[in-house]
C-alpha positions as semicolon CSV with decimal commas, in nm:
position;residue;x (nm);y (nm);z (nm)
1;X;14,088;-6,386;0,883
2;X;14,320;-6,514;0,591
3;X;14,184;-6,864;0,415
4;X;14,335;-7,195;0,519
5;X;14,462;-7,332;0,147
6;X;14,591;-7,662;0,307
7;X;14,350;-7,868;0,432
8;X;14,266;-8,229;0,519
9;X;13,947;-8,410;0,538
10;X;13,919;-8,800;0,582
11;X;13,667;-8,841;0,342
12;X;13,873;-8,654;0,049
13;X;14,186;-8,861;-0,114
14;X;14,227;-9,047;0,184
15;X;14,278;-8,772;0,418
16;X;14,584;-8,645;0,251
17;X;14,697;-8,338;0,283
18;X;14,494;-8,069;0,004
19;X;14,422;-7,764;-0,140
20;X;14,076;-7,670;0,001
21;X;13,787;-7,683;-0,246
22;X;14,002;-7,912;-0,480
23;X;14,124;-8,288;-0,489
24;X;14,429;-8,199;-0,543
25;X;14,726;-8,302;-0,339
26;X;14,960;-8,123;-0,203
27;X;15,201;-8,390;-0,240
28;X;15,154;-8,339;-0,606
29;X;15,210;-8,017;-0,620
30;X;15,509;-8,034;-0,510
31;X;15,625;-8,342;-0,677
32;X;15,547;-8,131;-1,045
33;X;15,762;-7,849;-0,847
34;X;16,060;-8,104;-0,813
35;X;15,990;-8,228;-1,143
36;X;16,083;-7,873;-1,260
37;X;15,754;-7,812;-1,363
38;X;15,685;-7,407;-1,366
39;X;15,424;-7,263;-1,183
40;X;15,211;-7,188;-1,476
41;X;15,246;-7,521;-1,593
42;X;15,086;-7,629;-1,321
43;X;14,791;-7,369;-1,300
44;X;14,747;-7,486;-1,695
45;X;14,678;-7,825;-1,600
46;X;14,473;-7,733;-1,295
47;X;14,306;-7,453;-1,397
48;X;14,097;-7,438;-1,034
49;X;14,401;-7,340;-0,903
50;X;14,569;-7,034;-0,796
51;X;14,919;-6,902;-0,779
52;X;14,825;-6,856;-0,373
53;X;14,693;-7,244;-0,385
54;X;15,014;-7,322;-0,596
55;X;15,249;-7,183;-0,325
56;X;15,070;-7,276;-0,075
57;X;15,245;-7,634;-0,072
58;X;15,552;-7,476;-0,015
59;X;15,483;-7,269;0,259
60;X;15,308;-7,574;0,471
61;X;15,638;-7,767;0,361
62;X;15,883;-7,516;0,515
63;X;15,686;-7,492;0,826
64;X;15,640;-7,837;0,884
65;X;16,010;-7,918;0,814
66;X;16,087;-7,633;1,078
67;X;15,935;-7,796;1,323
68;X;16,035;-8,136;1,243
69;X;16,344;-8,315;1,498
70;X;16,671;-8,352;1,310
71;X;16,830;-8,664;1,363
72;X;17,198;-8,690;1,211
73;X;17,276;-8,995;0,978
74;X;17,626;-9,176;0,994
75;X;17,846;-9,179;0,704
76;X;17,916;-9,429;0,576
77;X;18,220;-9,620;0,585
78;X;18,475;-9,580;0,297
């Protein structure tokens, strides 16, 4: 049975969305990501961190935008 890296729990940062065993969000992670942080950077500064737990983030993002509804924006007027 593989490990469940993303987890939530009401009683840890406020139910948010983490990497199991740790505090840490996965909201962050992926902010540092977009902030161009590298991957080691991030394992530096969190050093109870894995690359697995690093791309973990990633992975839930990708599946939860797949199944998320598309709803098309207007452009806007010139």
């Amino acid at each position: 049975m593989e490990k469940q890296l993303i987890v939530s729990n009401p009683n840890v940062m406020m139910g948010k969305l983490i990497v199991a065993g740790t505090r840490i969000t996965v909201e962050l992670i992926l902010e540092k990501l977009g902030a161009g942080e590298t991957i080691q950077q991030i394992l530096d500064a969190h050093p109870r961190l894995t690359r697995e737990a690093v791309l973990a983030p990633i992975a839930f993002a990708k599946e939860a935008l797949r199944a998320d509804v598309i709803y098309p924006v207007a452009e806007a007027a010139a």
